[in-house]
VOKOL-202668 format. One record per residue (C-alpha): chain; residue in three letters; x, z, y; residue number from 1. Coordinates in steps of 0.001 Angstrom, whole numbers, plus 500000, padded with zeros to 6 digits. Layout:
REM VOKOL-202668
+------+------+--------+--------+--------+-----+
: unit : code :     c1 :     c3 :     c2 : pos :
+------+------+--------+--------+--------+-----+
:    A :  Ala :      X :      Z :      Y : NUM :
...
+------+------+--------+--------+--------+-----+
***
This chain:
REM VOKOL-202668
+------+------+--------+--------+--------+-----+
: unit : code :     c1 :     c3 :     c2 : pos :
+------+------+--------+--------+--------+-----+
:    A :  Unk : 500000 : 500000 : 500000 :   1 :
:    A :  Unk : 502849 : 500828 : 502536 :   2 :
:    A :  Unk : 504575 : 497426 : 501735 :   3 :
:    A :  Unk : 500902 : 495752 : 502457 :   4 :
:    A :  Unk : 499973 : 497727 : 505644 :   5 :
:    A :  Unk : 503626 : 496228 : 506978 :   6 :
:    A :  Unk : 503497 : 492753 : 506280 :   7 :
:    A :  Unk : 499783 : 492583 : 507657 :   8 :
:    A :  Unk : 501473 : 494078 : 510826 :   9 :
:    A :  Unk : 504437 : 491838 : 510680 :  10 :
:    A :  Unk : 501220 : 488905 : 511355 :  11 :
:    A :  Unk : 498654 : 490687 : 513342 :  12 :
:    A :  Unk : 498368 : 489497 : 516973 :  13 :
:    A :  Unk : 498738 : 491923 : 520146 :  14 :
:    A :  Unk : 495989 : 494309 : 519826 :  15 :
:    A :  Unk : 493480 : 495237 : 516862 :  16 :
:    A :  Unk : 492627 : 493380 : 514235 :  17 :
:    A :  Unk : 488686 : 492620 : 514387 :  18 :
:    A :  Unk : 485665 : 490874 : 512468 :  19 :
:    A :  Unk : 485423 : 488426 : 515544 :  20 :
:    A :  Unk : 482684 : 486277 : 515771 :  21 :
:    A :  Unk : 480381 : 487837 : 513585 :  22 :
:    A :  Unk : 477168 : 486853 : 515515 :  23 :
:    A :  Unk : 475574 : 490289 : 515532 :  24 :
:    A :  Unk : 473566 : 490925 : 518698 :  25 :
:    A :  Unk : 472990 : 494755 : 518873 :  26 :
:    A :  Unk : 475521 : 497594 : 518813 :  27 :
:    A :  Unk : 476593 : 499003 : 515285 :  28 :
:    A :  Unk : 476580 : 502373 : 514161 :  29 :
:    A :  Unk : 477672 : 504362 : 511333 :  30 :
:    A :  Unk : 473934 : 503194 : 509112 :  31 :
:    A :  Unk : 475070 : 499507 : 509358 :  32 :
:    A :  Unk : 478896 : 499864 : 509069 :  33 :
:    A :  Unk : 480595 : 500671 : 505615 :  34 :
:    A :  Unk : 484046 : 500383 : 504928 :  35 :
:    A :  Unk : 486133 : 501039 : 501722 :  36 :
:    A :  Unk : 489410 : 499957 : 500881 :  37 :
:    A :  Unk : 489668 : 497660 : 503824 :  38 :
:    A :  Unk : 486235 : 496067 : 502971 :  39 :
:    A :  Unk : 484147 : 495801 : 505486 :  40 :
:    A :  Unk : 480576 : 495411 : 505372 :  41 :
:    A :  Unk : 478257 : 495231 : 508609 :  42 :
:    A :  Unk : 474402 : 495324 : 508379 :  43 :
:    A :  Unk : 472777 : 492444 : 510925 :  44 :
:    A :  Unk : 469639 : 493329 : 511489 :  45 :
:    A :  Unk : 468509 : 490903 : 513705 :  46 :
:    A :  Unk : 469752 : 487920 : 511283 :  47 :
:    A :  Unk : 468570 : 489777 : 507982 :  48 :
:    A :  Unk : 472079 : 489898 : 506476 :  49 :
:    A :  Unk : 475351 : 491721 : 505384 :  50 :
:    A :  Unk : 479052 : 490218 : 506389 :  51 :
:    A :  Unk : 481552 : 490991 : 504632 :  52 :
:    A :  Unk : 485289 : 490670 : 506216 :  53 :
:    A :  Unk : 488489 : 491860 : 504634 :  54 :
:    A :  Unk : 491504 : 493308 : 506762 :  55 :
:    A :  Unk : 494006 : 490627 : 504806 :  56 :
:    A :  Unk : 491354 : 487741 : 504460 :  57 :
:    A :  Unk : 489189 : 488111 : 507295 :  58 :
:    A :  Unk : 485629 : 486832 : 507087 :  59 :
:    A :  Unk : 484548 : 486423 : 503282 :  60 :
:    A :  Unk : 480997 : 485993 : 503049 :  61 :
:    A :  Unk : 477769 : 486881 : 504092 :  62 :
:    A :  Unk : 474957 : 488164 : 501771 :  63 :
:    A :  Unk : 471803 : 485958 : 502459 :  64 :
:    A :  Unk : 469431 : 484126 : 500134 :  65 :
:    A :  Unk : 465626 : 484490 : 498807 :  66 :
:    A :  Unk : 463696 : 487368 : 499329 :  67 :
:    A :  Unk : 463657 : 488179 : 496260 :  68 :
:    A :  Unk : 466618 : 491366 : 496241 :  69 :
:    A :  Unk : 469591 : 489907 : 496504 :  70 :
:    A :  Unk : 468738 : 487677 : 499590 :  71 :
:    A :  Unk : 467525 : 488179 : 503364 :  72 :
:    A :  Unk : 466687 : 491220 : 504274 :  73 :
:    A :  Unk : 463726 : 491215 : 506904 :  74 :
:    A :  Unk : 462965 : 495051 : 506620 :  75 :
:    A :  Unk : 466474 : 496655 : 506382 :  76 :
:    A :  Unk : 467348 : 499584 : 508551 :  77 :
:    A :  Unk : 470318 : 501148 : 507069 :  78 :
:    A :  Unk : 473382 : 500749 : 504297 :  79 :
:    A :  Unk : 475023 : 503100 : 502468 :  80 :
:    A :  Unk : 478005 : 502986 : 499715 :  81 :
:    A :  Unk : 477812 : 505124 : 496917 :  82 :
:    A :  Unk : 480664 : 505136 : 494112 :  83 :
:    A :  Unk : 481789 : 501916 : 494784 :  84 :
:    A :  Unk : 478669 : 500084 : 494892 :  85 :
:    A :  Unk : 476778 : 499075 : 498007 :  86 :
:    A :  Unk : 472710 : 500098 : 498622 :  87 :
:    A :  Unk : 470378 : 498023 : 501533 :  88 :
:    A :  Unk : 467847 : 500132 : 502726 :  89 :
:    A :  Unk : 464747 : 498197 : 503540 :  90 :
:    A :  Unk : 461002 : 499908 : 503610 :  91 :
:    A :  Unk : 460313 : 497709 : 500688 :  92 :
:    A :  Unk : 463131 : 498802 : 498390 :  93 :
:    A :  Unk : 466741 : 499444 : 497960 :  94 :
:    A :  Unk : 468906 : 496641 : 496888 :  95 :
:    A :  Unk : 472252 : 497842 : 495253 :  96 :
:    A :  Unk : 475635 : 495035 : 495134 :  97 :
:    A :  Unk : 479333 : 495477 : 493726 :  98 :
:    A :  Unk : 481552 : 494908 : 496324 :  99 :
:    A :  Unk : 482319 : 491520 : 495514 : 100 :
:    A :  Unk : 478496 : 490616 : 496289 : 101 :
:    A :  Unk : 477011 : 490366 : 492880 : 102 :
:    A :  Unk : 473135 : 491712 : 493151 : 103 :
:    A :  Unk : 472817 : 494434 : 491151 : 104 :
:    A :  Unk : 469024 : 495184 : 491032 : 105 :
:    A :  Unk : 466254 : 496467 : 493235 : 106 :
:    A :  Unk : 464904 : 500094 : 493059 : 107 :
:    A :  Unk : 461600 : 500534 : 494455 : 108 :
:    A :  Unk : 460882 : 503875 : 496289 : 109 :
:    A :  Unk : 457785 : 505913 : 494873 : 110 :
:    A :  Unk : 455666 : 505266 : 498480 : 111 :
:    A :  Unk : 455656 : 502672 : 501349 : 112 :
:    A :  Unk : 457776 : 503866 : 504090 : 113 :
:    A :  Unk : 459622 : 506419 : 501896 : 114 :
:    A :  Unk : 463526 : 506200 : 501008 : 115 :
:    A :  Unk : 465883 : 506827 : 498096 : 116 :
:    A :  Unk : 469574 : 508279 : 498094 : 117 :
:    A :  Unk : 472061 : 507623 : 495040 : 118 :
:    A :  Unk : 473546 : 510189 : 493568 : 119 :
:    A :  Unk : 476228 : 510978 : 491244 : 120 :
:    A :  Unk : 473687 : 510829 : 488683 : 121 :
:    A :  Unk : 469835 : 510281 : 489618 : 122 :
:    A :  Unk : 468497 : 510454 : 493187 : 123 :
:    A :  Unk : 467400 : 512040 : 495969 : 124 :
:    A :  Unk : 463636 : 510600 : 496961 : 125 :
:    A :  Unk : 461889 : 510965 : 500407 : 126 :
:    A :  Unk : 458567 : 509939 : 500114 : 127 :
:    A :  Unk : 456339 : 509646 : 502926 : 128 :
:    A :  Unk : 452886 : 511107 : 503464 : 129 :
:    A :  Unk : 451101 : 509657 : 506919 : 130 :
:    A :  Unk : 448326 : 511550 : 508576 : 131 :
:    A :  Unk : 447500 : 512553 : 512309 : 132 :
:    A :  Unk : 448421 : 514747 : 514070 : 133 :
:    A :  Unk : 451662 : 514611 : 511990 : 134 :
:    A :  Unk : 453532 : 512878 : 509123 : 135 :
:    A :  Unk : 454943 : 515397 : 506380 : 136 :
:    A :  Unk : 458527 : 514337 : 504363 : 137 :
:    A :  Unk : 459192 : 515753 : 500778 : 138 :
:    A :  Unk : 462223 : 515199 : 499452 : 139 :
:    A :  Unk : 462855 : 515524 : 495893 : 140 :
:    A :  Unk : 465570 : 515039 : 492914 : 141 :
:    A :  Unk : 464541 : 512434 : 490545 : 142 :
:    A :  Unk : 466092 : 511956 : 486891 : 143 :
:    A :  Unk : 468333 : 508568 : 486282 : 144 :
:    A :  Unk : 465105 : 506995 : 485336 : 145 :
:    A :  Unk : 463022 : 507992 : 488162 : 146 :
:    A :  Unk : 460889 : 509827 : 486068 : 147 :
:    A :  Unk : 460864 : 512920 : 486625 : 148 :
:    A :  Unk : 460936 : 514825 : 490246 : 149 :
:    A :  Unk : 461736 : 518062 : 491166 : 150 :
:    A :  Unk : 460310 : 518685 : 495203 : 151 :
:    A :  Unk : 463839 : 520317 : 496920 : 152 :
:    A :  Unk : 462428 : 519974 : 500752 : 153 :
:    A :  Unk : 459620 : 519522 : 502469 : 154 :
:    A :  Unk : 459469 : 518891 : 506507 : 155 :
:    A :  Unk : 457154 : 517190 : 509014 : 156 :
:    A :  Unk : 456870 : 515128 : 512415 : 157 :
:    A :  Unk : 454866 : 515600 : 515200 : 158 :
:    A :  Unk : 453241 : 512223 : 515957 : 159 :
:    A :  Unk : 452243 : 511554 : 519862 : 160 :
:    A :  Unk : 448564 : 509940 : 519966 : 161 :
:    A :  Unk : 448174 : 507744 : 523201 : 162 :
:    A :  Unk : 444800 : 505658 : 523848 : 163 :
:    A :  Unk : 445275 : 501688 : 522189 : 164 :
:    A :  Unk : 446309 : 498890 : 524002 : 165 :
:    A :  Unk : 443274 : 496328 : 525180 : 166 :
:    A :  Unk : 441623 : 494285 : 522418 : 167 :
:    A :  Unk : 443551 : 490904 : 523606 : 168 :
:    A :  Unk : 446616 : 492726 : 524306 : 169 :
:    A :  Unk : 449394 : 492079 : 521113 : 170 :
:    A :  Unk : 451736 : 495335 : 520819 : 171 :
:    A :  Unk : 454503 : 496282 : 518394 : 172 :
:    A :  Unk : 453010 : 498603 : 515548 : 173 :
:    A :  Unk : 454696 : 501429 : 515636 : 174 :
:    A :  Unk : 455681 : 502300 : 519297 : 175 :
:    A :  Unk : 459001 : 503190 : 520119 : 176 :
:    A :  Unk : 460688 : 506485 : 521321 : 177 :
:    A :  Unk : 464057 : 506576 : 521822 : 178 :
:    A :  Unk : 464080 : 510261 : 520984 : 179 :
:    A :  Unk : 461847 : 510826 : 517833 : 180 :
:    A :  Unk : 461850 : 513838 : 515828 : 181 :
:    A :  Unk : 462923 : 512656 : 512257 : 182 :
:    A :  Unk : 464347 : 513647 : 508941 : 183 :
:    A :  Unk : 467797 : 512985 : 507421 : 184 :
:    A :  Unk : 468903 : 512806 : 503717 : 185 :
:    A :  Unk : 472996 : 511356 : 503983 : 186 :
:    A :  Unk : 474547 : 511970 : 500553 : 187 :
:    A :  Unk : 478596 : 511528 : 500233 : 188 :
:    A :  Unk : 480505 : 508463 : 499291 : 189 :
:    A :  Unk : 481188 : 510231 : 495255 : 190 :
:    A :  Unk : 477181 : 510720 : 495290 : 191 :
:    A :  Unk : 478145 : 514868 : 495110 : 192 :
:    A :  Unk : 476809 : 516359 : 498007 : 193 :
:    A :  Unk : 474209 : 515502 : 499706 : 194 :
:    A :  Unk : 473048 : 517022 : 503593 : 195 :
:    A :  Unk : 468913 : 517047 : 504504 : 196 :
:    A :  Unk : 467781 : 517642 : 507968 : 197 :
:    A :  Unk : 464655 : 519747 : 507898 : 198 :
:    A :  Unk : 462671 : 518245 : 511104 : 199 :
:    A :  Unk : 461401 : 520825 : 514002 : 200 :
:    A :  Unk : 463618 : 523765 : 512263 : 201 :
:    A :  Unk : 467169 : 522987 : 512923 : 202 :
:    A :  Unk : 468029 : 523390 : 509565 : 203 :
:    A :  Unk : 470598 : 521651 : 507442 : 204 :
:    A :  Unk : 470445 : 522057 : 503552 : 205 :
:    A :  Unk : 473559 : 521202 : 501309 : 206 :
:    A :  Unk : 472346 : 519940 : 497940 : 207 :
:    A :  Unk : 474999 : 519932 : 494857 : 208 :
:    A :  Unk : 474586 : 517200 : 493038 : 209 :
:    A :  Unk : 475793 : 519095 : 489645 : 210 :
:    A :  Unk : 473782 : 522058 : 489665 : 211 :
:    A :  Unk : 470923 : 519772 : 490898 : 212 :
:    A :  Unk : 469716 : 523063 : 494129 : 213 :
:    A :  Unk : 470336 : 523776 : 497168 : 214 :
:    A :  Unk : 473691 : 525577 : 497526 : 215 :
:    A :  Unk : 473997 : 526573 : 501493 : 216 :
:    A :  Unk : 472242 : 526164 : 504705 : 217 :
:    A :  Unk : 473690 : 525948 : 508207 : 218 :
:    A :  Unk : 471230 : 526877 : 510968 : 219 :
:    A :  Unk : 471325 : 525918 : 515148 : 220 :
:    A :  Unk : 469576 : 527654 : 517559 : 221 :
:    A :  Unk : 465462 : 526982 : 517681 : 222 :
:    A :  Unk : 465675 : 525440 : 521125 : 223 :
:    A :  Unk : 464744 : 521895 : 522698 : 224 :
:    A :  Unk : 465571 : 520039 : 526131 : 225 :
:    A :  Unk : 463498 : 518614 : 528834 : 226 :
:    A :  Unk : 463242 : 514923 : 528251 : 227 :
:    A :  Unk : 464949 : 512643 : 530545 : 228 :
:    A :  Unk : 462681 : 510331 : 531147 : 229 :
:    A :  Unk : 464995 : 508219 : 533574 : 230 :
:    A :  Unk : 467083 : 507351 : 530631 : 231 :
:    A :  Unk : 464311 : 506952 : 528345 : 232 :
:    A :  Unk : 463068 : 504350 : 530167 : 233 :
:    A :  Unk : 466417 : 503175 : 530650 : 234 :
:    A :  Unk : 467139 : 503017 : 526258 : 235 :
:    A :  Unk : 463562 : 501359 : 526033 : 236 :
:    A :  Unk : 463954 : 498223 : 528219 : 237 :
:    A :  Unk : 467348 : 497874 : 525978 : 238 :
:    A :  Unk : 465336 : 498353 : 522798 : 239 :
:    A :  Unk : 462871 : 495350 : 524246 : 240 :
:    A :  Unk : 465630 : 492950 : 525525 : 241 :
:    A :  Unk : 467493 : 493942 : 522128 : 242 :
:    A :  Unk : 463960 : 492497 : 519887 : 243 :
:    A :  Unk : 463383 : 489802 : 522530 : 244 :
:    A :  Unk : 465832 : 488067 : 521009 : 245 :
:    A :  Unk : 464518 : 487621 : 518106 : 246 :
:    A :  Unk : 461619 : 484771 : 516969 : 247 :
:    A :  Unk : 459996 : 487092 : 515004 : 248 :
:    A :  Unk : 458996 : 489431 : 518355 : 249 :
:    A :  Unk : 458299 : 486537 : 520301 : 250 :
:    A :  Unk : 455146 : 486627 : 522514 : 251 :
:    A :  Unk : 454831 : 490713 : 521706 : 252 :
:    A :  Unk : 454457 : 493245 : 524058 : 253 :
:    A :  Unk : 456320 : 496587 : 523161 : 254 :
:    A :  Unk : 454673 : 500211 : 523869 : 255 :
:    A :  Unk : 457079 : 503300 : 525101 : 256 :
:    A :  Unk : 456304 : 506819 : 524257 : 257 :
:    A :  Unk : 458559 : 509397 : 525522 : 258 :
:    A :  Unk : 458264 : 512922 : 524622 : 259 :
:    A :  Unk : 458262 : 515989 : 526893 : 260 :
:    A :  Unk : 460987 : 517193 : 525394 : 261 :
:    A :  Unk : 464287 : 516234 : 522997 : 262 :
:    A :  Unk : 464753 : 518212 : 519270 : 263 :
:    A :  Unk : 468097 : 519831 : 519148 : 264 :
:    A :  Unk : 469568 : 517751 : 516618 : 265 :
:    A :  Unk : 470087 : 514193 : 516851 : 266 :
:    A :  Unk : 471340 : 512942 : 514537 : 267 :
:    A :  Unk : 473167 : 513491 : 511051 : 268 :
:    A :  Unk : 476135 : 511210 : 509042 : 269 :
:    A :  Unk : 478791 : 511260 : 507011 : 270 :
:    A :  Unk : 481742 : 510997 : 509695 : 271 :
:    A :  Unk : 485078 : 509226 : 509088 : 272 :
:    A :  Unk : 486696 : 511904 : 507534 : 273 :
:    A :  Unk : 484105 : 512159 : 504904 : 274 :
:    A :  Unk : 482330 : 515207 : 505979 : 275 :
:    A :  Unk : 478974 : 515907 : 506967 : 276 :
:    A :  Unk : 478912 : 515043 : 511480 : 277 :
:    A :  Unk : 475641 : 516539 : 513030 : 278 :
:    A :  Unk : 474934 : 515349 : 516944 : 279 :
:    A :  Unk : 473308 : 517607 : 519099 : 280 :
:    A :  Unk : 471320 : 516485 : 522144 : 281 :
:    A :  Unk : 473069 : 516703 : 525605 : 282 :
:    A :  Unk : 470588 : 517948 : 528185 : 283 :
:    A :  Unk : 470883 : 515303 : 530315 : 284 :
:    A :  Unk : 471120 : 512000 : 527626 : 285 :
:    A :  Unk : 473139 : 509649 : 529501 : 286 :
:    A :  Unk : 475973 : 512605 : 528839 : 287 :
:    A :  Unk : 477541 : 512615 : 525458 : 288 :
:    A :  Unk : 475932 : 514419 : 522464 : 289 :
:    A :  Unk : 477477 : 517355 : 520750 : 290 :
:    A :  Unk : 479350 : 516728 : 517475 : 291 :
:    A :  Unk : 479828 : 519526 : 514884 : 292 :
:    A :  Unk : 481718 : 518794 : 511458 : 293 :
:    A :  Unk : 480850 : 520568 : 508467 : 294 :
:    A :  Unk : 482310 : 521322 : 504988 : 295 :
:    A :  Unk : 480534 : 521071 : 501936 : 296 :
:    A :  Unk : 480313 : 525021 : 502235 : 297 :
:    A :  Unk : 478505 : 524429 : 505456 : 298 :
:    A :  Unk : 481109 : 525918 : 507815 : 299 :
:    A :  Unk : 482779 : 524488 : 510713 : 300 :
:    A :  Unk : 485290 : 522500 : 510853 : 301 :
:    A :  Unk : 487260 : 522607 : 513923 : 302 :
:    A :  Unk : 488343 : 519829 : 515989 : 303 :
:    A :  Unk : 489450 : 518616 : 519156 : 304 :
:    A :  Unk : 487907 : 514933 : 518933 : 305 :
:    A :  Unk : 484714 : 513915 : 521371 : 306 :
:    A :  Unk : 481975 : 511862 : 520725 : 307 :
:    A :  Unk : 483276 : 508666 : 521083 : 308 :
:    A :  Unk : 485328 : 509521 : 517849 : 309 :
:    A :  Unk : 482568 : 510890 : 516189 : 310 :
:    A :  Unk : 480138 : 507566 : 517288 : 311 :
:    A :  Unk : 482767 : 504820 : 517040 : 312 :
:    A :  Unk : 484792 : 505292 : 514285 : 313 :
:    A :  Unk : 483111 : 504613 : 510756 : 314 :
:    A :  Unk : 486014 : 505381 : 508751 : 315 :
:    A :  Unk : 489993 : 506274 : 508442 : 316 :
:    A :  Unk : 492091 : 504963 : 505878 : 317 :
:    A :  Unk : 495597 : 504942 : 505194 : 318 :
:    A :  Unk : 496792 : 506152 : 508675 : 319 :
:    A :  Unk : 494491 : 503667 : 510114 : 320 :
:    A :  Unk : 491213 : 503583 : 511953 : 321 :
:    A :  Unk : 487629 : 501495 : 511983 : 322 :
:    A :  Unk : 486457 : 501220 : 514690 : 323 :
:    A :  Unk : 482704 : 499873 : 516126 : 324 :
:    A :  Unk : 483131 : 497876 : 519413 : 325 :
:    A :  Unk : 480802 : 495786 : 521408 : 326 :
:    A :  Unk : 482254 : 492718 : 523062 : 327 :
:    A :  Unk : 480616 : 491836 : 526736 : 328 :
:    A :  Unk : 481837 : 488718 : 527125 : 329 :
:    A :  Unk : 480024 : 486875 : 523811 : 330 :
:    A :  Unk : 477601 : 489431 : 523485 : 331 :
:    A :  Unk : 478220 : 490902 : 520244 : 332 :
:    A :  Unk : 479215 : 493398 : 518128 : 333 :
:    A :  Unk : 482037 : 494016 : 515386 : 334 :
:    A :  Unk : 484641 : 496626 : 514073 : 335 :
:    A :  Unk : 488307 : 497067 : 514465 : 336 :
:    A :  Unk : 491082 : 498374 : 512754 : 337 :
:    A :  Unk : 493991 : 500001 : 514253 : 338 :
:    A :  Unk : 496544 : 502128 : 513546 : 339 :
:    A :  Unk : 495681 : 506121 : 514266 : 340 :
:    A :  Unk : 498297 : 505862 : 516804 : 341 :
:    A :  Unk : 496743 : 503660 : 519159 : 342 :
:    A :  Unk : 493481 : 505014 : 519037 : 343 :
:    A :  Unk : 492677 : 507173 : 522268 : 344 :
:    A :  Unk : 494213 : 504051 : 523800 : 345 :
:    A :  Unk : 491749 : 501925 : 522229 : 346 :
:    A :  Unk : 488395 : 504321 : 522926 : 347 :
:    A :  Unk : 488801 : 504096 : 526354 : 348 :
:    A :  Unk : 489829 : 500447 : 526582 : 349 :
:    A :  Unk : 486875 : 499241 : 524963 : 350 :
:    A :  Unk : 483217 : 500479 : 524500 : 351 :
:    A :  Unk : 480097 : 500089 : 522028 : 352 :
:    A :  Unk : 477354 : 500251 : 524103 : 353 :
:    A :  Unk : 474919 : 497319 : 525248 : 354 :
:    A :  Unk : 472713 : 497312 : 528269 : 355 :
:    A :  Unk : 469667 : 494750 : 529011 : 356 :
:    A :  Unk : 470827 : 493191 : 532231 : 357 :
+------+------+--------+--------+--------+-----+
***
């Protein structure tokens, strides 16, 4: 590995190497980014596909065909890698690959809307149960075979009911709010540990995989912050703009519903290090969010690293980072990969955020 890290050096250009033109119109974060080995894979959204790029090859393919699994993907909303294979989330099922792009099959969540997590051995299953004034999430461990299920959490959402659009008057289904309470199952790379996000409590349960219970809980404070509505306004017309582009939205007309106030946590991944990263609301959200890095013990990990570490870089490997980056002047998105050494450099050189103009 050290010989191959210096000849790809000895021909890199000045600056990072990156996934350049790779045609994908919104930002990336860490549930369309995975990276193992120096394998890159980057969920488009937008396009319904995966690229694939390799740090010595470059571009290698992209992973597109019939609807039928191991094609487009016109409802996919997240990716995840799980002991060495590669899972597509979409609301219609969850398409695992090998790495070289061979479909593997197609597992089917239990309920529309609801989401499965791979394990080391069987799965973790959120399904999904609707009803006003708000939704309730039950997560559960199901055998290899999907079987059997064993209910390990339970949470809900508050759901904000605002009078329907006129009866001409075309609107998005489910209306968008940039700060929405929700749930979070993330499960490690070795399918061993797994982190759920109990909505409206704060709490964080660590799940071994082995022992198939909940082994620790990590708790924040019960507390919320005033919405700022200035920037959810702001994060809404970039949502619309971001859609626009696409034929599919065409001729829509988007609704906004922003909360009074923000939930403490925001948000909850498995960080480049490999441990569990939960993001805490700033009061004001134009400031950066609060990142906190647990062990699989649930305690702290310390660190001196702000959030542009924590939100940019999907993964470190070998003494080298990957990096998300959004490019202004094509109007796309991509990752880098840079040695650790230049990386402060690079985080305030470049940025990952896209505005609607």
């Amino acid at each position: 590995m050290t010989l191959f890290l210096i000849g790809m050096m000895a021909m890199m250009p000045s600056g990072p190497w990156t996934t350049e033109n790779s045609g994908i119109e919104e930002p990336l974060g860490h549930q369309q980014v995975v990276v193992t080995d120096g394998q890159i894979f980057m969920l488009d959204i937008l396009n319904m596909r995966v690229l694939h790029y390799n740090i010595e090859k470059g571009f290698e393919d992209a992973i597109i065909g019939s609807n039928e699994g191991n094609g487009q993907f016109p409802q996919a909303y997240k990716m995840t890698l799980n002991q060495g294979k590669i899972y597509v989330h979409e609301f219609n099922g969850i398409h695992s690959f090998k790495l070289d792009r061979t479909f593997i099959q197609t597992h089917n969540p239990p309920s529309m809307g609801g989401d499965m997590e791979r394990l080391a051995r069987g799965w973790l299953v959120t399904d999904k149960l609707f009803g006003a004034p708000a939704r309730r999430y039950t997560v559960s461990y199901a055998s290899e075979s999907l079987l059997n299920f064993t209910k390990v959490a339970e949470w809900h959402e508050s759901i904000h009911v605002k009078k329907g659009p006129e009866k001409e008057e075309k609107v998005v289904l489910t209306p968008y709010n940039p700060a929405q309470e929700r749930g979070f199952v993330v499960v490690s790379e070795d399918g061993k540990w797994a982190y759920i996000r109990e909505s409206e409590s704060n709490n964080i349960l660590i799940f071994d995989a082995a022992k198939k219970e909940i082994t620790a809980t990590f708790s924040f404070p019960d507390k919320k912050h005033a919405f700022d509505r200035e920037w959810g306004q702001e994060a809404f017309d970039t949502y619309v703009y971001r859609l626009s582009k696409n034929p599919l939205f065409e001729g829509i007309k988007f609704q906004a519903v922003l909360p009074e106030t923000f939930p403490l946590v925001k948000d909850l991944f498995i960080g480049p290090n490999g441990n569990a990263v939960v993001a805490l609301w700033n009061p004001k959200a134009n400031g950066k969010a609060e990142y906190l890095e647990f062990d699989t013990q649930g305690v702290q990990i310390k660190s001196n690293r702000g959030a542009d570490f924590f939100e940019r870089v999907m993964k470190i490997e070998n003494d080298h980072a990957f990096v998300a980056y959004w490019d202004n002047k094509v109007g796309e998105s991509g990752v880098a990969w840079l040695p650790l050494s230049e990386l402060d450099g690079y985080l305030k050189s470049s940025t990952n955020s896209m505005k609607a103009p």
